[in-house]
C-alpha positions as CSV (number, residue, x, y, z in Angstrom):
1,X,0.0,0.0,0.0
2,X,1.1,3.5,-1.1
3,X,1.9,6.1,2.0
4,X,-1.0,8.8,1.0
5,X,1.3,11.3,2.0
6,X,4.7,10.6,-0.2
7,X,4.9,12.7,-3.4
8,X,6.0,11.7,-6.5
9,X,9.0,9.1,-6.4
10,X,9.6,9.4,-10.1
11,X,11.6,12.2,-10.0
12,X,14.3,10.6,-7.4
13,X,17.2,8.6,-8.3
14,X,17.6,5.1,-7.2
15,X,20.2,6.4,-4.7
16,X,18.1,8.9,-3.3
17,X,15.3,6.5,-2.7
18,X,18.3,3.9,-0.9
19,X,18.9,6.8,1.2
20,X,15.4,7.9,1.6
21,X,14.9,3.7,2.7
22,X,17.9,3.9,5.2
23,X,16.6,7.4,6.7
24,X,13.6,6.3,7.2
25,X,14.4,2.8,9.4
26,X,16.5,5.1,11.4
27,X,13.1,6.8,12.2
28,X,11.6,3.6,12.9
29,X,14.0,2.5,15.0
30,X,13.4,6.0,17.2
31,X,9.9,5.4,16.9
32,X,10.0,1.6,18.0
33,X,12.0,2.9,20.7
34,X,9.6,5.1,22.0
35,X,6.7,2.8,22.1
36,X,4.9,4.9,19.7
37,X,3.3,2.4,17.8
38,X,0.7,4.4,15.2
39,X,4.0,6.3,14.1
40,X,5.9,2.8,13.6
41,X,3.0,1.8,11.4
42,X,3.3,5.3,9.6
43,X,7.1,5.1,8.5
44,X,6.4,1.4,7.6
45,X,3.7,2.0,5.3
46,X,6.4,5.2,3.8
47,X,9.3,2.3,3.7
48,X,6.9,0.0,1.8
49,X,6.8,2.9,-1.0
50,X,10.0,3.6,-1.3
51,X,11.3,0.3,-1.4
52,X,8.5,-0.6,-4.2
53,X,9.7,2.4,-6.3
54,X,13.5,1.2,-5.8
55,X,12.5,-2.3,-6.7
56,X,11.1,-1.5,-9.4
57,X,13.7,1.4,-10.3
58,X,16.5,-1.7,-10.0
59,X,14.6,-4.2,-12.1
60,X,14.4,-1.4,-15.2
61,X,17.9,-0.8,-14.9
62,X,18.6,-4.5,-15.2
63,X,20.1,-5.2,-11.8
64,X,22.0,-8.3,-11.2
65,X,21.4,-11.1,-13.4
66,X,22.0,-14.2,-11.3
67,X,21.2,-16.8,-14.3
68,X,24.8,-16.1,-15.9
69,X,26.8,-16.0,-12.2
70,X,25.2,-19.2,-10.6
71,X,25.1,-22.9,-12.9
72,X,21.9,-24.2,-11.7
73,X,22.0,-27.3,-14.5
């Protein structure tokens, strides 16, 4: 599910989403912390997004192949 609150991810570059991802389980971490559970849910629901939009971002640009690095006959 989509955060209804994250603009358009389009525009970023799959680095930028990586460190959007990595900035955002720092949050979680603070917020898990805390024992404030309704924001935990919050930053999960944003890290879902992002990480769909870097998927995705990875699998356009071809990512790693693992067919021609592991011999699975």
């Amino acid at each position: 599910m989509e955060h209804p609150h994250i603009g358009k991810l389009d525009d970023l570059t799959a680095d930028e989403l990586l460190q959007k991802i990595n900035d955002l389980y720092s949050k979680l971490r603070v917020a898990a912390s805390s024992g404030n559970g309704h924001l935990c849910n919050q930053i999960r629901m944003a890290i879902g997004s992002y990480e769909s939009h870097y998927q995705s971002r990875i699998s356009k640009s071809g990512g790693d192949n693992y067919e021609t690095h592991i011999d699975i006959s």
